[in-house]
Each structure stands twice: as C-alpha cells, then as structure tokens.
C-alpha positions as CSV (number, residue, x, y, z in Angstrom):
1,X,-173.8,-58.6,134.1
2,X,-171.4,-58.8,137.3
3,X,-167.7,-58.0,136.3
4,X,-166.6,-58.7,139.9
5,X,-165.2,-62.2,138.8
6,X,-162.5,-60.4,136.1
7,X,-160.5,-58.4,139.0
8,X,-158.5,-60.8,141.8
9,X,-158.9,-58.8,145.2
10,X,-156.4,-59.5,148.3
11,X,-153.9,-57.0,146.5
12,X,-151.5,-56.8,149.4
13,X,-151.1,-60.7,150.1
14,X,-150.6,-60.9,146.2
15,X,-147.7,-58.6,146.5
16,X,-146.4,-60.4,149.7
17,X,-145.9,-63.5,147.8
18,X,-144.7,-62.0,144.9
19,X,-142.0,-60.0,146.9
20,X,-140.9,-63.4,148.7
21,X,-140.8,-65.3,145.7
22,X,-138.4,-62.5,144.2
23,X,-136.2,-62.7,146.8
24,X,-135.5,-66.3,146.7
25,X,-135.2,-66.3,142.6
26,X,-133.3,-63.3,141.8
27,X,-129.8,-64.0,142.5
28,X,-130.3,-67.8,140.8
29,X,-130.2,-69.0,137.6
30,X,-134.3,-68.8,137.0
31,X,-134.2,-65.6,135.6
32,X,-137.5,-66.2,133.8
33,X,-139.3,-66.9,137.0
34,X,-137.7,-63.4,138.3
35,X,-139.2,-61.7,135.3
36,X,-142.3,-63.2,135.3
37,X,-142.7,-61.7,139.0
38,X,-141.7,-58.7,138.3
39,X,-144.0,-58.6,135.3
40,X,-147.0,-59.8,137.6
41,X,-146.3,-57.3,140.7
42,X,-146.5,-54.1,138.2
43,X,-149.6,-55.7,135.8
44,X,-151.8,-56.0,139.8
45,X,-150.1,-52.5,140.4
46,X,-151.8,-51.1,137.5
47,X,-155.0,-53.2,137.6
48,X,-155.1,-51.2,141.2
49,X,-154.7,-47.5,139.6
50,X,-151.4,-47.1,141.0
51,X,-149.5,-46.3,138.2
52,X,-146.1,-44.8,140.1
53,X,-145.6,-48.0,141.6
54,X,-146.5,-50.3,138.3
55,X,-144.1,-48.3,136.8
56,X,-141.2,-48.7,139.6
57,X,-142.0,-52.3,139.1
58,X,-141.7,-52.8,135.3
59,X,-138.3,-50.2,135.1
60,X,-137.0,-52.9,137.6
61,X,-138.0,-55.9,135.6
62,X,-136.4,-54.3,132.6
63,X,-133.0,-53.6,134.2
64,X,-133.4,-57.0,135.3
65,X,-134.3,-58.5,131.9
66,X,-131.4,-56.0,130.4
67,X,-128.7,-57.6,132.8
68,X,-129.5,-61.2,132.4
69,X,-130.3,-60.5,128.9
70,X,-134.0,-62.2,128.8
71,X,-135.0,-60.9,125.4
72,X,-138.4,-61.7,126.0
73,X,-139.0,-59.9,128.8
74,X,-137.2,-57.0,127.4
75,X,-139.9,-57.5,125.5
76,X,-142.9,-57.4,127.5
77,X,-141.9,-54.5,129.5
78,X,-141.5,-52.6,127.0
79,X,-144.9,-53.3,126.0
80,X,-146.3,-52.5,129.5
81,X,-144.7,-49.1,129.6
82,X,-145.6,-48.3,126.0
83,X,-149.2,-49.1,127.9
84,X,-148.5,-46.2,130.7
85,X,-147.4,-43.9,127.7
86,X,-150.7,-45.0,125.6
87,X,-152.9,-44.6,128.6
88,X,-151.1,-40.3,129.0
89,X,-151.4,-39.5,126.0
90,X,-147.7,-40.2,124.4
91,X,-148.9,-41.6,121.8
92,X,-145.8,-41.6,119.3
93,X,-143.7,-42.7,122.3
94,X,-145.9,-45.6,122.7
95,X,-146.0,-46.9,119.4
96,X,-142.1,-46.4,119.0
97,X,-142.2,-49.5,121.9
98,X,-144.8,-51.7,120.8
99,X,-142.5,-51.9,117.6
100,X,-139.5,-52.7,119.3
101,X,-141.8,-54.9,121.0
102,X,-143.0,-56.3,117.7
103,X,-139.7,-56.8,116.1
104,X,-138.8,-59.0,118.6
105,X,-141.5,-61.6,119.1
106,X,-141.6,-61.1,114.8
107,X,-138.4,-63.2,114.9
108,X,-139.8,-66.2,117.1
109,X,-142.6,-66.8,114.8
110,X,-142.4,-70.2,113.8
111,X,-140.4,-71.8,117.0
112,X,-142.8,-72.6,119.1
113,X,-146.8,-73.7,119.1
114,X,-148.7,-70.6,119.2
115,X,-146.0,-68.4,119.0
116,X,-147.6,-65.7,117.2
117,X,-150.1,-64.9,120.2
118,X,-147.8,-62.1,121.8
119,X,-146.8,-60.5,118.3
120,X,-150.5,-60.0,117.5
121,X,-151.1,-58.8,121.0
122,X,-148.8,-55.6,120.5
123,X,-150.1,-55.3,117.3
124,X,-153.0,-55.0,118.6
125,X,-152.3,-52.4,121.0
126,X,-150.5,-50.6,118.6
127,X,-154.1,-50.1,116.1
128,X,-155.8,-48.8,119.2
129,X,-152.7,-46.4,119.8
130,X,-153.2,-45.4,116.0
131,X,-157.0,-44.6,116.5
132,X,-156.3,-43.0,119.5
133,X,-153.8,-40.4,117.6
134,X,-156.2,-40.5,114.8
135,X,-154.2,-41.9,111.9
136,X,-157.2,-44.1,111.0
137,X,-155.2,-45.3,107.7
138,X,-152.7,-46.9,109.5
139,X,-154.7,-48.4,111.8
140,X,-156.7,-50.1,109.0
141,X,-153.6,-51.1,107.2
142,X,-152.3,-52.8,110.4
143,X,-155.5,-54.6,111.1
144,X,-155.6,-55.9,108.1
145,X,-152.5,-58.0,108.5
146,X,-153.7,-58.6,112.3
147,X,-156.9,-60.0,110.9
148,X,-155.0,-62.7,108.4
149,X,-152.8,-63.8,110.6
150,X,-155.1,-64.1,114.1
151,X,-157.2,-66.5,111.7
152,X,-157.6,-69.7,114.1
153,X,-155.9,-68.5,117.0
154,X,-157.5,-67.6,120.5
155,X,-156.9,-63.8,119.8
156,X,-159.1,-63.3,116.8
157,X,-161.8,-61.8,119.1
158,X,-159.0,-58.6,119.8
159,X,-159.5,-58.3,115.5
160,X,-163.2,-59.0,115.5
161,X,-163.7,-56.1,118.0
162,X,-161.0,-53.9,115.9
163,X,-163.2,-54.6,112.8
164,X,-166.3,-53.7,114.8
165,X,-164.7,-50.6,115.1
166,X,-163.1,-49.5,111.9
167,X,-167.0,-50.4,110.2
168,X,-167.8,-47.6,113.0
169,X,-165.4,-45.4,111.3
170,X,-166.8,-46.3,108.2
171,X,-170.3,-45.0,109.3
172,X,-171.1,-48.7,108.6
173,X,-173.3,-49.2,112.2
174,X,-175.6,-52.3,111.6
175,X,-172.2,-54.3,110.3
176,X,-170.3,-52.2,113.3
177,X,-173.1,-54.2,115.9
178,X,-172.7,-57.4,114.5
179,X,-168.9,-57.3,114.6
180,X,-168.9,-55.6,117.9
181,X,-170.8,-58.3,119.8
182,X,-169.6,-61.3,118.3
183,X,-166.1,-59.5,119.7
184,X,-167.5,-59.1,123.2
185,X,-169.2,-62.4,123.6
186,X,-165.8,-64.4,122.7
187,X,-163.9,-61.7,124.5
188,X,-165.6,-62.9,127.7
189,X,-165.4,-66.4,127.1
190,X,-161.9,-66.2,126.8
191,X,-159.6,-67.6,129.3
192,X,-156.7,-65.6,128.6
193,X,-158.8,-62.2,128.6
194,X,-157.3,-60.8,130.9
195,X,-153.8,-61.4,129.1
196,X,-155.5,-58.9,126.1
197,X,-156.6,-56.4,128.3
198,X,-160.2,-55.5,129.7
199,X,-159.5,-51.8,127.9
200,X,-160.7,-53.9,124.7
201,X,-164.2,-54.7,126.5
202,X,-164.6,-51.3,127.2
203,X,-163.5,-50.3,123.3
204,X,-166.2,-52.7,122.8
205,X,-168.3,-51.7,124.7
206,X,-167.8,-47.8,123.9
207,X,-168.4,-48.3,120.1
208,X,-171.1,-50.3,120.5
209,X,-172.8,-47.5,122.5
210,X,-171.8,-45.2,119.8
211,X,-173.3,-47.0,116.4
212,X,-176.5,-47.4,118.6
213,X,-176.5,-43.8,118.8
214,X,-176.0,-43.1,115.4
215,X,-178.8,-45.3,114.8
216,X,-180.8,-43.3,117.3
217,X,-181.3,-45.8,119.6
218,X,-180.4,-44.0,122.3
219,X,-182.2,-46.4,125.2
220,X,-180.3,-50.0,123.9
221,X,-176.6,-47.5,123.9
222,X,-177.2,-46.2,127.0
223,X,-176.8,-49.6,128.5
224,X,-173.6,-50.4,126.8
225,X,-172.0,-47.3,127.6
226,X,-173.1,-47.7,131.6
227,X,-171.6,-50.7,131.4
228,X,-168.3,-49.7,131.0
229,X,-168.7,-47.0,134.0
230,X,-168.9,-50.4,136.2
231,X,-165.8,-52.0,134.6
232,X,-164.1,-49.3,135.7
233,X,-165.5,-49.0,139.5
234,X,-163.5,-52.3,139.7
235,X,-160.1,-51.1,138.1
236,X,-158.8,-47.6,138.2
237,X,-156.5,-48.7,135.4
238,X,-158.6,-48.3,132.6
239,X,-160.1,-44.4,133.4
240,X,-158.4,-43.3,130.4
241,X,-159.9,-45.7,127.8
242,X,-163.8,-45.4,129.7
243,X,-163.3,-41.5,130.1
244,X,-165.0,-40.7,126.5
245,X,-168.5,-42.7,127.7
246,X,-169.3,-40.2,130.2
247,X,-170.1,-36.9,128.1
248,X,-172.4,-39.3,126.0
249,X,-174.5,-40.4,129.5
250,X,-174.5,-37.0,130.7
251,X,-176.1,-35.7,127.6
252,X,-178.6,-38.7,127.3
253,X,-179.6,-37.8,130.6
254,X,-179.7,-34.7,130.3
255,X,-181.8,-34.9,127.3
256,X,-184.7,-36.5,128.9
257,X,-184.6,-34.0,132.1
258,X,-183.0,-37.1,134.9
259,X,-181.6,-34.5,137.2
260,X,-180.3,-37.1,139.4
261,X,-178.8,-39.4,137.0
262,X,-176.8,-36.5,135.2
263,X,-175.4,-35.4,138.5
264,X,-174.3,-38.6,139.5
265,X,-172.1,-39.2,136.4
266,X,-171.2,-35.5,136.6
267,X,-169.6,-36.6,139.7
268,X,-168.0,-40.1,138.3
269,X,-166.2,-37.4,135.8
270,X,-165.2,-35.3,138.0
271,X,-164.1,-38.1,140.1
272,X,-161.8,-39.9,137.7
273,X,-160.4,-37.3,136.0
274,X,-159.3,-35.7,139.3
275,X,-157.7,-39.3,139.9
276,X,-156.0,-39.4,136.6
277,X,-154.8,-36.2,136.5
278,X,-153.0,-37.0,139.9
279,X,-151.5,-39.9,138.3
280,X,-151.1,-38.1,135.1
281,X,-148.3,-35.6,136.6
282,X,-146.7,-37.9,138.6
283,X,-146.4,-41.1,136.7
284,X,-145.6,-38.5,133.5
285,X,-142.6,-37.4,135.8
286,X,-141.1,-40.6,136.6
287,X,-141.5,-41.6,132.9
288,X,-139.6,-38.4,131.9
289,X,-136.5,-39.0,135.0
290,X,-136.1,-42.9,134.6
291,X,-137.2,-43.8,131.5
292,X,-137.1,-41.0,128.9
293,X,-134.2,-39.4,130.6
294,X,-131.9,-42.4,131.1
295,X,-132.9,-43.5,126.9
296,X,-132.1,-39.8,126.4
297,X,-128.5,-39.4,127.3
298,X,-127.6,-43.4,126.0
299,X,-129.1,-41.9,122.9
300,X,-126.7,-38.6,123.6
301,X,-123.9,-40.7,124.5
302,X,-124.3,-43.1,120.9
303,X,-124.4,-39.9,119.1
304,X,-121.3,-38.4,120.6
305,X,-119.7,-41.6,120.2
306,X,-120.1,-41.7,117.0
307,X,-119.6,-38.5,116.2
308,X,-115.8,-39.1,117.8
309,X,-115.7,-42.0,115.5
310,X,-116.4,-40.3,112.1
311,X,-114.3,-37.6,113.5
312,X,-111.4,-40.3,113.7
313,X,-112.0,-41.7,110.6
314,X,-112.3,-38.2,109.0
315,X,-108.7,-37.5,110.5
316,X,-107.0,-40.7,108.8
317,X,-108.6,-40.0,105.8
318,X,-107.5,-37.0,105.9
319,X,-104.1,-38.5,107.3
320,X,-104.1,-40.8,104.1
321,X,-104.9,-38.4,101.7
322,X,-102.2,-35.7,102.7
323,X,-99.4,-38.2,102.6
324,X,-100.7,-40.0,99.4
325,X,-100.9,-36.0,97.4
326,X,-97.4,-35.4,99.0
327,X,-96.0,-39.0,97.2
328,X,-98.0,-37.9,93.9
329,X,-96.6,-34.4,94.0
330,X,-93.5,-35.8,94.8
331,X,-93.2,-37.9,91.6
332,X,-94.6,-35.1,89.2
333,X,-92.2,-32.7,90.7
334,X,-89.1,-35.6,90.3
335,X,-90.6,-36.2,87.1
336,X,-91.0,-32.5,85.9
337,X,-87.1,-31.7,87.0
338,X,-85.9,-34.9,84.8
339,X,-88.4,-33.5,81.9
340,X,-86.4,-30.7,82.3
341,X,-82.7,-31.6,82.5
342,X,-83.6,-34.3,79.6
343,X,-85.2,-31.5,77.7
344,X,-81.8,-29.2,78.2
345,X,-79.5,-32.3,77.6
346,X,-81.6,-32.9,74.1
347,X,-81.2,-28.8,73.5
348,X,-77.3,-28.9,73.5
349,X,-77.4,-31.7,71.8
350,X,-79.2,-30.3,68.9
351,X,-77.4,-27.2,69.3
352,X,-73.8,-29.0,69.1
353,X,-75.5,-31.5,66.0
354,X,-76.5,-28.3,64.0
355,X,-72.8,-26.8,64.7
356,X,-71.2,-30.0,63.5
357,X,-73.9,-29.7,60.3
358,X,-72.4,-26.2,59.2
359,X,-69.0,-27.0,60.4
360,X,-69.3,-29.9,57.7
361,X,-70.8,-28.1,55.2
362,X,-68.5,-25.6,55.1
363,X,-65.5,-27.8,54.9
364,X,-67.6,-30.0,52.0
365,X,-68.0,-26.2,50.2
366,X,-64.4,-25.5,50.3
367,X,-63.7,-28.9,49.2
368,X,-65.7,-27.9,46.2
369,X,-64.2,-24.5,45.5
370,X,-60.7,-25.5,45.8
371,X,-58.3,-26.5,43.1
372,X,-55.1,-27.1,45.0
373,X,-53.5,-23.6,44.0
374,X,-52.4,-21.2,46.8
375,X,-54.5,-18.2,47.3
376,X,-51.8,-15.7,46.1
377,X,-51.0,-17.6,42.8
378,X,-54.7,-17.5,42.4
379,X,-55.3,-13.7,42.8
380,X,-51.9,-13.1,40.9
381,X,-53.7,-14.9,37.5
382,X,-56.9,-13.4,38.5
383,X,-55.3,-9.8,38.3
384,X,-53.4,-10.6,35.3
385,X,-56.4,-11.9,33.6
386,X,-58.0,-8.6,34.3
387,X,-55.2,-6.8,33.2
388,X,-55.6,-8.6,30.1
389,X,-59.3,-8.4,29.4
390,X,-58.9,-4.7,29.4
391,X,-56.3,-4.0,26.5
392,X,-58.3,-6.8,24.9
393,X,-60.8,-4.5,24.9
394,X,-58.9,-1.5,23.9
395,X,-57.4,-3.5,20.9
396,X,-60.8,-4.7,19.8
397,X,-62.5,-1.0,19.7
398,X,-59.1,0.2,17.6
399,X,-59.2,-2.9,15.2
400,X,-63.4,-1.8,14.6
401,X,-62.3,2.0,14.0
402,X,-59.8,1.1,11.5
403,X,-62.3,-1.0,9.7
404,X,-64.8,1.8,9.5
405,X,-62.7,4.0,8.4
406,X,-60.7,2.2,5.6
407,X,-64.5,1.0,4.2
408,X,-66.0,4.4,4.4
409,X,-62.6,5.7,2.3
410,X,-63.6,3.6,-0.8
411,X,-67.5,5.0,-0.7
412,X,-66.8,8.2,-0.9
C-alpha cells in the first residue's frame, strides 16, 4: 500500500497562505480563525520534521489564544506541545498537558453534537504517553473509560488499536491480531485520520509486527514492521514513534544472512536518529527557554506571591492576637486589683466587726458582774468579811476545845 495520499506536499505555498491569511485576521475580531491558522502552520511544520519552527508556531498561537482568551485553543496547543514533549521523551511533562487539556474539553461535554471527539483524542494520547513511560496500569485504567465512552463515535478505531495493544501486553497475540487490524483498516478509512495522528498507524502497525513475532511468524511481521519505515520516509514527524521497528528488521535480516538488506536499515537508523537527535537538543532547548522557563518563574512568582500573602495574614493575626491578650490581660489584671482592694475592704471590716464583738461582750460581762456599788465600798465589805471569817474561825476552834475538855473531865 502507497501512503503518499496521507501527506499534502507544496509545504511552502501552504505556509504562504497561511501567513497571509494571519495577517489579515489577527488584529480583527475572528480570533478563532487566527488560532486555527496558527494551529495549522505548526501541525504542517511538524508533519515536515521541523520541530523548532512547529514549536515557534504553536508558543505563538498560545499567547495568542492566552490574550484573547480562546479557551479552546488554549486547549489544543497545549495538546500539540504536550506532543513535542511526548515525542523527547518528557513524558511526565506531557501528560501534565494533555490533562489540562482534558479538563477543559471535560466541561464542554454535552454542548455541542459530538463534542466528546477532542476529549477522547487527548485521552488518547495520554494512554500512549502512559505505555511509553511504562505505567501499563494506568494506561489500562484510562482505556477503559476511553473504550465506553468512544462507543459510536468516529474515534473508536484510536481504542480498538489501544486494545490491540494492551491484549499484546497481555501476551494475548491471536486476540492482539484481530484487534489490531480491525483498528488499522477503520483507521484508514477514516476521514478525520489525520486529526488522530498517523503515530497510531504506526503503533498499529508496530504491535502487529510484534504479536506476529511472538507467534513466530517472522515472514507475515516483517511486512508490517517495513511498513511503518515507509510512513515515515513521507513524514519526519513520527521517527520517534517508528524508531523501535528497526532493531526488530535488522535482526530478522540478519538472521537469515541478507547482507544487503541489514545494511540498508542499518543506515535508515543511523539516519533518523542522527536527524532526531539534532532536533532533540534544539527543540529540547527552546522548550526549556520559552515554555518551561516562562511556566517556571509564573510558577515562582505565584509562590512568592503567596507566600507574601500568608506572610500578611500571619502579621494581622498576629496583629489581632497581641492586642486581643493585651485587652484580656488587661481585665484580669483590673479585675485581680479590685479582688484585692475588695478582699482588704472585707478584712477591715471583719477586723473592726470582731472588735465591736469583744467591745460588746465586755460591756454585756460588766453588766452582769455589777451591782450598782462603788468599787471601794465593795472591797471595804470584802475586807471586813475576811476580817470576819477569820475570828470566826478562831472562835469556833476555842468553842470545840472547851467542849473536849469539859467532856473528858467527867470520864475520868
């Protein structure tokens, strides 16, 4: 089969009318028209291998998008350089886009007829990145929502190939087959193929080569996998996705002693990876200056922002809370010196109550010893009572010694 028909040639007459439609649309109101431009003059960049320029392209289409605030194509070129960052190798950079990507074509589900086609597209793109970074888990779990929800839609065949390719991972090869060409025979009767992306023809195309082999058919997976070598003579862009079918031709025919066949797909190795590489460095530069970079120090800037704020709000808190324990100590101190004078106020009174008490009991105890008699009358009688007690006495002791004395005379 002829690919020829997939890949528009005239490159430079594309990108003449693209430039002159820019400049008539993009100080105007159309700024979906300016975006779709844009978008087109760095997808044919690509398509061509040069990925400096496709990127210089889609950064401008996203300041673009950014300024006029086209969400969608915020979007999609996102998407597209989540693609460059895929095709080098960032592979967690690249799936941190295709969700942003994600989230917002999630939201228009539901608006518009088929408007669930772009959503499953990134999704789609971000399995492959998962496979690619080998976190085969995740890449099932995703498919497996991609799979429900591509169900009578033109972009099944994206899952049916997926599926084809997971059963490979599940050593599953005669299932893997079946899946796999059903995937690439609607793939290519598709009219909006070239929308998905040819890289899932040559996933196809790769895996299909590979359960062969496992099968040890070696004759029927050479085909498939020298099929995707002349994809990729018609598009530089997809070297990095084909790269992995070239060991497996070497060895085949190297295995049945083709001398010239082997060299010659030496040579197509050497070939593109000398051409990637090149782009590699360079294109990895430019993502690093005027993407990376630029997110970077926003990122830096957010932080230290925010940062200032909690520092702010940490100051008035503390602000608050120094004058609010200087009112509370306040009151206890107010209220301790009251507690205080009241407590001296209550002492002297008690002390002045229990004087009052004694003064009063004393008076009541004189009250009750006195029997309106001056105190030297009363010590007068006192000592005359004494006085009289005693020669009582005397008188009594001499009465007893008379009476003893006159009864002891008549015993004897």
């Amino acid at each position: 089969m002829r690919f020829s028909y997939f890949f528009e040639k005239n490159y430079e007459k594309r990108i003449v009318y693209i430039d002159s439609g820019i400049e008539v649309v993009k100080n105007t109101k159309h700024v979906l028209q300016t975006g779709s431009m844009y978008m087109t003059k760095g997808i044919i960049t690509q398509e061509k291998g040069d990925y400096n320029k496709a990127l210089d392209y889609f950064l401008v289409g996203l300041e673009h998008a950014k300024k006029k605030n086209v969400l969608v194509y915020v979007s999609l070129f996102r998407s597209k350089i989540a693609d460059l960052k895929r095709k080098l190798g960032k592979y967690n950079e690249a799936k941190f886009l295709y969700k942003q990507s994600m989230q917002y074509e999630k939201i228009q589900i539901g608006k518009r007829v088929n408007d669930s086609i772009r959503y499953l597209m990134f999704l789609s793109d971000l399995i492959y990145t998962y496979r690619l970074n080998k976190e085969i888990d995740s890449a099932y779990y995703f498919h497996s929502i991609g799979e429900k929800m591509s169900q009578n839609t033109d972009i099944k065949d994206l899952y049916i190939l997926e599926k084809g390719i997971l059963q490979y991972y599940d050593k599953d090869y005669n299932n893997a087959i079946l899946s796999l060409k059903q995937g690439i025979k609607q793939f290519l009767e598709n009219k909006h193929r070239a929308s998905y992306g040819y890289h899932n023809l040559v996933n196809g195309y790769l895996f299909l080569g590979k359960s062969y082999n496992a099968l040890h058919q070696k004759e029927i997976a050479i085909d498939y996998l020298k099929k995707i070598d002349s994809i990729v003579q018609l598009s530089n862009n997809l070297i990095s996705e084909a790269r992995p079918a070239y060991p497996e031709i070497i060895s085949y025919y190297k295995s049945i002693n083709d001398r010239d066949n082997q060299l010659y797909y030496i040579n197509r190795l050497l070939y593109n990876d000398s051409l990637f590489h090149s782009r590699y460095i360079t294109t990895t530069d430019k993502l690093n200056s005027e993407f990376d970079t630029p997110i970077l120090i926003s990122q830096k800037e957010s932080i230290i922002h925010e940062l200032k704020t909690k520092n702010n709000r940490s100051y008035y808190v503390i602000f608050i809370t120094s004058i609010v324990i200087i009112i509370i100590t306040s009151i206890l101190f107010n209220s301790y010196r009251k507690n205080k004078r009241y407590k001296k106020h209550f002492d002297e009174l008690m002390v002045s109550a229990n004087n009052e008490v004694k003064r009063n009991n004393t008076k009541i105890n004189e009250e009750n010893t006195s029997i309106g008699i001056s105190k030297d009358v009363v010590e007068a009688i006192l000592k005359a009572l004494d006085k009289f007690e005693k020669k009582r006495w005397v008188f009594r002791n001499k009465y007893c010694l008379w009476n003893i004395s006159q009864k002891n005379k008549y015993e004897f």
